[in-house]
Backbone bond lengths (Angstrom), bond angles and torsions (degrees), N, CA, C in turn:
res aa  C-N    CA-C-N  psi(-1)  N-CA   C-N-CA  omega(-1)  CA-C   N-CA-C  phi
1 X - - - 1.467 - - 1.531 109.62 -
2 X 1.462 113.17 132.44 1.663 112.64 159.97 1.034 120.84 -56.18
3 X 1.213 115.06 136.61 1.657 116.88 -160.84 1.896 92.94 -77.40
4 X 1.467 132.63 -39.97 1.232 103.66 167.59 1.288 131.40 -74.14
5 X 1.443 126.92 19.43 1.589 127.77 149.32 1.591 108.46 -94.64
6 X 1.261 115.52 8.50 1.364 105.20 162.70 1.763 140.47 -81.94
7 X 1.471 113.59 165.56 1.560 85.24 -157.11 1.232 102.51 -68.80
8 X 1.553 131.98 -165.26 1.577 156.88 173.95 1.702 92.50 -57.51
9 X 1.432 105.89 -58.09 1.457 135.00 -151.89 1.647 95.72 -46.63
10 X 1.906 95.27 -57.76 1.210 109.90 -156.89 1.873 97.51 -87.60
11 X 0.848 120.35 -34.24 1.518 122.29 -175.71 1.748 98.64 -36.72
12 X 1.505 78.09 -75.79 2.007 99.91 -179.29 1.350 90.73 -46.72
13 X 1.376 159.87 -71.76 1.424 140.99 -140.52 1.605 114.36 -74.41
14 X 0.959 120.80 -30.19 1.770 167.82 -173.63 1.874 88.23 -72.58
15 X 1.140 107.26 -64.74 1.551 119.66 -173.62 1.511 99.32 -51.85
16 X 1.575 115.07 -58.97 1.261 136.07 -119.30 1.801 81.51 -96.84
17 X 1.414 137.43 -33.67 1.307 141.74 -161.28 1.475 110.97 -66.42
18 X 0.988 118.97 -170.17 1.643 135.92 165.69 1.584 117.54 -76.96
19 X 1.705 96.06 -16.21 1.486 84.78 -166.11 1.358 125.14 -92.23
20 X 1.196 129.71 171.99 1.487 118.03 -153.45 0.875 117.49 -70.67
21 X 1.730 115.46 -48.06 1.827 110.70 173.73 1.140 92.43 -116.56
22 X 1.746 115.04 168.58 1.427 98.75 -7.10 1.683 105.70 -91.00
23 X 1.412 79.91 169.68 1.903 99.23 -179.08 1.110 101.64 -118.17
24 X 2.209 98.30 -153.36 1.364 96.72 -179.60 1.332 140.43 -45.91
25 X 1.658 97.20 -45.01 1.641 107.50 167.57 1.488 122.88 -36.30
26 X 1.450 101.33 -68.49 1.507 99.40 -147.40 2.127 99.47 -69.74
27 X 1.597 105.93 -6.31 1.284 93.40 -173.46 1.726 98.10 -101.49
28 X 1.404 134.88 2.68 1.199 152.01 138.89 1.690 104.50 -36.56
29 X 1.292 110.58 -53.73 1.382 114.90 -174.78 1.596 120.32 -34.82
30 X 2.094 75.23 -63.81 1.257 104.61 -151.88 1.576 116.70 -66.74
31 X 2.084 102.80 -32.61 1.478 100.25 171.97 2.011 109.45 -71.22
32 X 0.988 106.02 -31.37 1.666 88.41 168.67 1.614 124.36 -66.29
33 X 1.365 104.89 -29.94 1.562 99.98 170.27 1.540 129.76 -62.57
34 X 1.893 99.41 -36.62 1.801 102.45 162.69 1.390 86.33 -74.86
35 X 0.544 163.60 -87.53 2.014 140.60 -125.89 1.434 112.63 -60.37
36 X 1.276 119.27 -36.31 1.185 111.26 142.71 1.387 149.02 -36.78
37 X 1.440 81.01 -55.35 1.663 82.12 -176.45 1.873 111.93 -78.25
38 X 1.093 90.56 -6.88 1.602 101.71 -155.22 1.810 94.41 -85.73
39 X 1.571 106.80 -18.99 1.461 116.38 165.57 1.484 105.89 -78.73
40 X 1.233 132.36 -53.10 1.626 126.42 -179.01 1.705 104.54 -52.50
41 X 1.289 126.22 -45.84 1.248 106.36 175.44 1.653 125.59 -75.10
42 X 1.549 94.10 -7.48 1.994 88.53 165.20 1.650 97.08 -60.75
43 X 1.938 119.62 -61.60 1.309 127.93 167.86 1.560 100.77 -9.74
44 X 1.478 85.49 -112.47 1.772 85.13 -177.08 1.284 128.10 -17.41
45 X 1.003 153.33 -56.90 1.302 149.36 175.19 1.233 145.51 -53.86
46 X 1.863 104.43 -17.32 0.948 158.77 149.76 1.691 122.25 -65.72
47 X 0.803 123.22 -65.43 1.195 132.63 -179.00 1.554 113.02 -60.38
48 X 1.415 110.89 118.83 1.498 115.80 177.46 1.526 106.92 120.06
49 X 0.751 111.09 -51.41 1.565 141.46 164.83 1.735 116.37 -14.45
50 X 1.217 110.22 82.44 1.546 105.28 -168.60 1.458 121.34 -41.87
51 X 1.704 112.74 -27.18 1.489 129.62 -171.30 1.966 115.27 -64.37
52 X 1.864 91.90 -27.32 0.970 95.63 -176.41 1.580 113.53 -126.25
53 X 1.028 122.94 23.96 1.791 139.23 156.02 0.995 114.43 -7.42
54 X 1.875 115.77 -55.99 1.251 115.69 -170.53 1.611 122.28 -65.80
55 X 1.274 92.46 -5.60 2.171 98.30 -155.69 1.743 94.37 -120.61
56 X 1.465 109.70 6.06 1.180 106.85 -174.31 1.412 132.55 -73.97
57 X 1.845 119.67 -10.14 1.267 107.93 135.20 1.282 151.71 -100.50
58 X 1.838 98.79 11.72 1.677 106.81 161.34 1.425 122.79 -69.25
59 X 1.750 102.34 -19.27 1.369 99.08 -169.45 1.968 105.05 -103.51
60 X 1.140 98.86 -6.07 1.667 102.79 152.55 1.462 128.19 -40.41
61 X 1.805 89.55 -66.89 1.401 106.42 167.21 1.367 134.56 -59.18
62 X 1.659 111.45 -56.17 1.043 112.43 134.69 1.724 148.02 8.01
63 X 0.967 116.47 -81.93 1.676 148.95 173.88 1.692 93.87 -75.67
64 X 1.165 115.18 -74.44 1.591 91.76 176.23 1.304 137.43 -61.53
65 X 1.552 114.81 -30.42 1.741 108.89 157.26 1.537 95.30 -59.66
66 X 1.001 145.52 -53.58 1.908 120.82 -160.35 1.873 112.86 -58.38
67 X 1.204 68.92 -37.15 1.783 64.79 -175.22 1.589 122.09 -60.46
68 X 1.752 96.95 -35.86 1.484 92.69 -167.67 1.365 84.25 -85.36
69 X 1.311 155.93 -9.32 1.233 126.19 -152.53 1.891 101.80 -98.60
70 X 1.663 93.27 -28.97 1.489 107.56 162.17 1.703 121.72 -38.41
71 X 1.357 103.11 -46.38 1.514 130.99 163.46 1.532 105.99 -33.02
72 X 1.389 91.74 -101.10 1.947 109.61 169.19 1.424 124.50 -17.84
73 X 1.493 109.83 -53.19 1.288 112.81 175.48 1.567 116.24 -76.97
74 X 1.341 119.94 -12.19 1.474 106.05 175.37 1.685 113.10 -95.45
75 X 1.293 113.47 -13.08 1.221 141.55 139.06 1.558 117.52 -11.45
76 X 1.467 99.24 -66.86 1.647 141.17 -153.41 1.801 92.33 -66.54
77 X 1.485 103.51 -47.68 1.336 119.75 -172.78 1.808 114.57 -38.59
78 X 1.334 108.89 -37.07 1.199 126.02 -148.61 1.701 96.68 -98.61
79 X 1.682 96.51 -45.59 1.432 101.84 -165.38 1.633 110.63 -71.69
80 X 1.404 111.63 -29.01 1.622 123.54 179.97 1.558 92.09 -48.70
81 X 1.991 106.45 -61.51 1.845 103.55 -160.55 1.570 119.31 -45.24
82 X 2.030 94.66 -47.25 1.429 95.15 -168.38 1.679 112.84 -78.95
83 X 0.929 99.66 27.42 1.888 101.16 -175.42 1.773 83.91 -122.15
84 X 1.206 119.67 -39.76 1.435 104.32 -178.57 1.403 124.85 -70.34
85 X 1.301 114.68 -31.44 1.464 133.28 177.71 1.413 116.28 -45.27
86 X 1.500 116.46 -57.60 1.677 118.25 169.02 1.139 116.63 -71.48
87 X 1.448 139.71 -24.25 1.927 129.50 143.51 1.557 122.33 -22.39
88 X 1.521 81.88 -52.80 2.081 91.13 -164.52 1.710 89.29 -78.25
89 X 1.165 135.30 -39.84 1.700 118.76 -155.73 1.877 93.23 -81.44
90 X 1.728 105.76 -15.76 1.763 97.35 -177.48 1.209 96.20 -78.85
91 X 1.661 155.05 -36.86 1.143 165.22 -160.67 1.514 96.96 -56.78
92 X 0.982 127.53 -46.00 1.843 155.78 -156.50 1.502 79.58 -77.94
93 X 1.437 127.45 -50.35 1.635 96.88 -148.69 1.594 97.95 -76.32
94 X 1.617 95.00 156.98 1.642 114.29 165.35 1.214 113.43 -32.21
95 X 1.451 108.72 132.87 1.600 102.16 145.09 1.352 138.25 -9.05
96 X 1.315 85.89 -83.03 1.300 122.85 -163.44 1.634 103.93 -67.02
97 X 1.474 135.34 0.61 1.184 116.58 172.30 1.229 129.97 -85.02
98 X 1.363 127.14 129.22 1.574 116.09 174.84 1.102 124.68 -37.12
99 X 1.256 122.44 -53.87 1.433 126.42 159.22 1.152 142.32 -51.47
100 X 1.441 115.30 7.40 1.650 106.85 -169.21 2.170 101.51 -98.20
101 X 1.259 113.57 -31.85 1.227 138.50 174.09 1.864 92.95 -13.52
102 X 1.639 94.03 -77.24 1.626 134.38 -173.54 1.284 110.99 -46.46
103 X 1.886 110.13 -63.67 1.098 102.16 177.05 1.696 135.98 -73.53
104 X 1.435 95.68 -12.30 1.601 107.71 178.87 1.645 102.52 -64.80
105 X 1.447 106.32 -42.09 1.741 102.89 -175.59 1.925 110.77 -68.26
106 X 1.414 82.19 -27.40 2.110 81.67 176.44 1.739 103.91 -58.75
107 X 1.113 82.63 -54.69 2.060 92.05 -158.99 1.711 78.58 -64.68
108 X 1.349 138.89 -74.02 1.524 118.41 -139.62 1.810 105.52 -60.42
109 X 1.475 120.44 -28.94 1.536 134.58 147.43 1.568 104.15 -4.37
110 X 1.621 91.10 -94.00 0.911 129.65 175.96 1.853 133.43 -23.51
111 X 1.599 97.41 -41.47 1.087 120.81 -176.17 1.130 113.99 -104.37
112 X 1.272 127.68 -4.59 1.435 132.81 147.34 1.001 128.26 -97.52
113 X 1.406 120.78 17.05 1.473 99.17 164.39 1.541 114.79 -110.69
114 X 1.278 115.59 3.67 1.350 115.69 176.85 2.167 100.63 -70.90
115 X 1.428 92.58 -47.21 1.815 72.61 -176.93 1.193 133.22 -88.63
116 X 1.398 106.70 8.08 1.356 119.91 172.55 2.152 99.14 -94.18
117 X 0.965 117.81 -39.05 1.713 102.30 146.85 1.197 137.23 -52.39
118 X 1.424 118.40 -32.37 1.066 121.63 161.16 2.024 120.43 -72.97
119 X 1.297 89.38 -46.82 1.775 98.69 161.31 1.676 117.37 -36.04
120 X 1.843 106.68 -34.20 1.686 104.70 -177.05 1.181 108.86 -82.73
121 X 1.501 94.27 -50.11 1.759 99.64 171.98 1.284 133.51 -21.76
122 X 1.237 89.29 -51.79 1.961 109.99 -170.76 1.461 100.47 -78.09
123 X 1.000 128.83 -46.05 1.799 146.89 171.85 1.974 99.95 -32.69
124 X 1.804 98.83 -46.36 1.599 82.26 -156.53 2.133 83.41 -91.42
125 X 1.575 96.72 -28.32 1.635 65.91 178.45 1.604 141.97 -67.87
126 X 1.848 93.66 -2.41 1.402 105.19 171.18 1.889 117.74 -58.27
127 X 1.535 91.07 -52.88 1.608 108.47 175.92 1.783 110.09 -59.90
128 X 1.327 112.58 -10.96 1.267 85.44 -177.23 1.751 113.59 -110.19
129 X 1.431 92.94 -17.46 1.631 112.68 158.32 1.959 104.87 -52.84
130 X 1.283 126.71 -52.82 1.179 118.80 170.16 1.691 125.89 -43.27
131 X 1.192 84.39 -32.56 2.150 82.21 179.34 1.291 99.07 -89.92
132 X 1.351 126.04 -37.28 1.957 121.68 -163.33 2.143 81.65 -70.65
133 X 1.266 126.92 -47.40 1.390 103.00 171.46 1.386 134.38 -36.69
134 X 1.481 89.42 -62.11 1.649 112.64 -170.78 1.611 100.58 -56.88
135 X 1.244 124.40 -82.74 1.678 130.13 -167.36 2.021 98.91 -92.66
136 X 0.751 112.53 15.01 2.124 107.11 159.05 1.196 111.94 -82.55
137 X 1.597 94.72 139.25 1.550 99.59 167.81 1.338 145.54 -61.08
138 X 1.308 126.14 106.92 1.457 122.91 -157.53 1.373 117.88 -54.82
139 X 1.377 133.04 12.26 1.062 141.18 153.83 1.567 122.30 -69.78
140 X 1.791 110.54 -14.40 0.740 118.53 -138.98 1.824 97.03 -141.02
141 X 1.107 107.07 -41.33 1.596 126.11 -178.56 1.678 108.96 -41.27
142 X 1.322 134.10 -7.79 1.247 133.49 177.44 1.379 117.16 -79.78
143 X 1.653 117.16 -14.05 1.163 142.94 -172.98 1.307 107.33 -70.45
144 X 1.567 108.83 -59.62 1.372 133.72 -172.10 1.706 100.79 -58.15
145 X 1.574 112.16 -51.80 1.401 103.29 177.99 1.414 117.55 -56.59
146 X 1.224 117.95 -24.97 1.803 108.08 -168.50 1.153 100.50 -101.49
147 X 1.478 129.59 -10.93 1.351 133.34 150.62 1.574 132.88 -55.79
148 X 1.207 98.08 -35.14 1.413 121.23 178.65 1.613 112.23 -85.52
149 X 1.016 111.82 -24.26 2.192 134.14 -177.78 1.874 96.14 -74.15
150 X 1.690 94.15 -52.28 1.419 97.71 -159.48 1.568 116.84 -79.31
151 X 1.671 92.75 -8.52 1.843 94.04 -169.53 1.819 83.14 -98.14
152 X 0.797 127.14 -3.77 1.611 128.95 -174.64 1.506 110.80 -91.47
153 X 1.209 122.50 -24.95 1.337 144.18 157.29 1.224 102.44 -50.22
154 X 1.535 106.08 -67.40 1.755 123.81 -151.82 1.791 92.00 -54.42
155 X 1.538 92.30 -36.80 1.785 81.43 -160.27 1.518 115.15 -73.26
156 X 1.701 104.56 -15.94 1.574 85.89 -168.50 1.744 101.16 -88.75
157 X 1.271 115.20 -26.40 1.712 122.62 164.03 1.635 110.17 -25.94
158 X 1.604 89.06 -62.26 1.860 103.69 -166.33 1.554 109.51 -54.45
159 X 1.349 99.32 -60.50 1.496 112.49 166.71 1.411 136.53 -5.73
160 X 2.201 87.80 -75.58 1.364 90.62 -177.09 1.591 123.16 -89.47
161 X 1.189 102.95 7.04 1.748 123.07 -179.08 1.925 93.16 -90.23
162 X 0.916 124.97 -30.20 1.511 133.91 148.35 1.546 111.65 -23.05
163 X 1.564 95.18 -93.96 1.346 110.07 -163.40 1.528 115.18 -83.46
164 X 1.364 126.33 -2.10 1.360 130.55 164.15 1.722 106.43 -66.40
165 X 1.397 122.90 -38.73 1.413 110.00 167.77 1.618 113.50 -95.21
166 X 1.277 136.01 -22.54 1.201 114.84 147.33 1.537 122.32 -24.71
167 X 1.447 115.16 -65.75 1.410 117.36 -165.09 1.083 113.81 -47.43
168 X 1.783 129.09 -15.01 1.430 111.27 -150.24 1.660 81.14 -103.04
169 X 0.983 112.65 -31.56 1.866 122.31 -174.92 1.543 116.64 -31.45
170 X 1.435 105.20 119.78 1.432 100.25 178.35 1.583 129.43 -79.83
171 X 1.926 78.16 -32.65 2.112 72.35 153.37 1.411 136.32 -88.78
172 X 1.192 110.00 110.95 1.171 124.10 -153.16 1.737 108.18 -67.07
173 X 1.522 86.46 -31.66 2.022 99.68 -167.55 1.907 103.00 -66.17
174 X 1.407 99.99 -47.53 1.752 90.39 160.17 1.461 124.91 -88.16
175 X 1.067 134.43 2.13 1.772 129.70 172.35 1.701 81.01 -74.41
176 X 1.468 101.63 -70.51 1.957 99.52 -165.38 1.420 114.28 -46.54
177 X 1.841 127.96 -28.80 1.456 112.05 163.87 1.370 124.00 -51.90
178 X 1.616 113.14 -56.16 1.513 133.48 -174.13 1.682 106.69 -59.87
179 X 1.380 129.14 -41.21 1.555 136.70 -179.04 1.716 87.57 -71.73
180 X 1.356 123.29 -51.24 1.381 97.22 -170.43 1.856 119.95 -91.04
181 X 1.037 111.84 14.17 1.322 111.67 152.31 1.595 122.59 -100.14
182 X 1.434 112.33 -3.45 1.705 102.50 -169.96 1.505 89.58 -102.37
183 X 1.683 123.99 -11.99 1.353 138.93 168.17 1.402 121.75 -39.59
184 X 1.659 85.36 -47.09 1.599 110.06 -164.83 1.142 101.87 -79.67
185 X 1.188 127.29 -55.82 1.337 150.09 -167.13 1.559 118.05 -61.80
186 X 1.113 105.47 -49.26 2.081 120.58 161.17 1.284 101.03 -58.80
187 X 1.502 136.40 -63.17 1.078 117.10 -168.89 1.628 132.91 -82.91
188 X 1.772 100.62 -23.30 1.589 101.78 163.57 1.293 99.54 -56.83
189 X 1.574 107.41 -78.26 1.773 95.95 -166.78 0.951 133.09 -57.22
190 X 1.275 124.67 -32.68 1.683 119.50 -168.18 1.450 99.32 -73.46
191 X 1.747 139.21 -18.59 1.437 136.92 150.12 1.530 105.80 -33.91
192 X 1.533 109.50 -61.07 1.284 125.11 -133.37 1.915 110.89 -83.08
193 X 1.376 91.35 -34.37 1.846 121.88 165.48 2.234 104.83 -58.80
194 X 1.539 82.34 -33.86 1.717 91.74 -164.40 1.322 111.90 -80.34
195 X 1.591 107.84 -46.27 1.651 101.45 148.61 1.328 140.08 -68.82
196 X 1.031 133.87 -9.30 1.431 151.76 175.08 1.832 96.81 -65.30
197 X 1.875 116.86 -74.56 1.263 101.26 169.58 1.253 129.59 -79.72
198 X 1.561 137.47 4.95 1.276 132.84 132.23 1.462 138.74 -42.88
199 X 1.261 106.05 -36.35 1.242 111.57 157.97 1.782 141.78 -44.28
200 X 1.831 91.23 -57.53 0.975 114.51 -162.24 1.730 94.83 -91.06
201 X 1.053 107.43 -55.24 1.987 101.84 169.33 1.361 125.52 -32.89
202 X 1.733 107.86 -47.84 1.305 98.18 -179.06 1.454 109.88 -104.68
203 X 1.585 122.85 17.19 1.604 116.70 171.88 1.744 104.52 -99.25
204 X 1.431 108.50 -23.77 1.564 107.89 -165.79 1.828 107.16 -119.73
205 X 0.909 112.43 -15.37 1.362 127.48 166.19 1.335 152.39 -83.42
């Protein structure tokens, strides 16, 4: 079974074990995937809504990017493990092998780019948490804040599961590209996530 068709029950127990995945990543995923989704149901709730007519095909769009992106990121869950899996079996090789040098830089590669996908992920569900604020129904807008909390989470998770295999990277000229885009990216968004439920906390709360 894919561990994101697994239950809540088992995810969390799965989380909670010794065993390697999933980890931070794949549960990085998972809080950006509810924040997502947790924006499509501002959508939904919204939609139809005579009060809000005017915004009724931003929030089309809207509501349907969350959902699929909800998708992607639970997706993400799977792709973090199997990118982590060949790290830990390169860790295993000898010292002493010529080969391990090479392959350690494949797998740590390798193993960063799942959370730095997930790092974008979370980026656009920040932007889309900004409109379910702006034009959502205030019946409904409390959603968007814990949507916006949880994809703000996701990012600093993704982040530092980022730059923990950067560090080990011997090429330095791509670890320092990848550290300085997840740089950018933590601090635009995780601002940008921070005003989103600032907003809404202290306008509806």
């Amino acid at each position: 079974m894919e561990r994101k068709d697994m239950t809540l029950a088992g995810f969390t127990e799965a989380l909670a074990s010794k065993a390697a995945v999933p980890g931070g990543g794949g549960a990085s995923a998972l809080a950006g995937a509810l924040g997502a989704a947790l924006g499509s149901m501002v959508g939904e709730l919204t939609l139809g809504k005579p009060k809000y007519a005017a915004v009724e095909d931003q929030m089309l769009d809207l509501t349907a990017r969350a959902k699929a992106l909800s998708g992607e990121l639970l997706a993400m869950i799977d792709a973090d493990a199997e990118a982590f899996l060949p790290l830990s079996r390169a860790y295993a090789i000898p010292k002493d092998d010529p080969d391990r040098e090479a392959e350690l830089e494949r797998c740590l590669r390798l193993a960063a780019e799942a959370p730095i996908g997930i790092l974008r992920l979370c980026c656009e569900a920040v932007e889309l948490m900004e409109g379910f604020a702006a034009m959502g129904s205030v019946l409904a807008v409390s959603d968007a804040a814990c949507g916006a909390a949880l994809c703000r989470g996701a990012l600093y998770g993704a982040a530092v599961n980022v730059k923990v295999n950067t560090k080990s990277m011997k090429d330095r000229a791509y670890a320092g590209e990848i550290d300085g885009e997840a740089d950018r990216l933590l601090d635009e968004y995780g601002k940008r996530a921070e005003k989103v439920f600032a907003y809404i906390y202290g306008r509806y709360c």
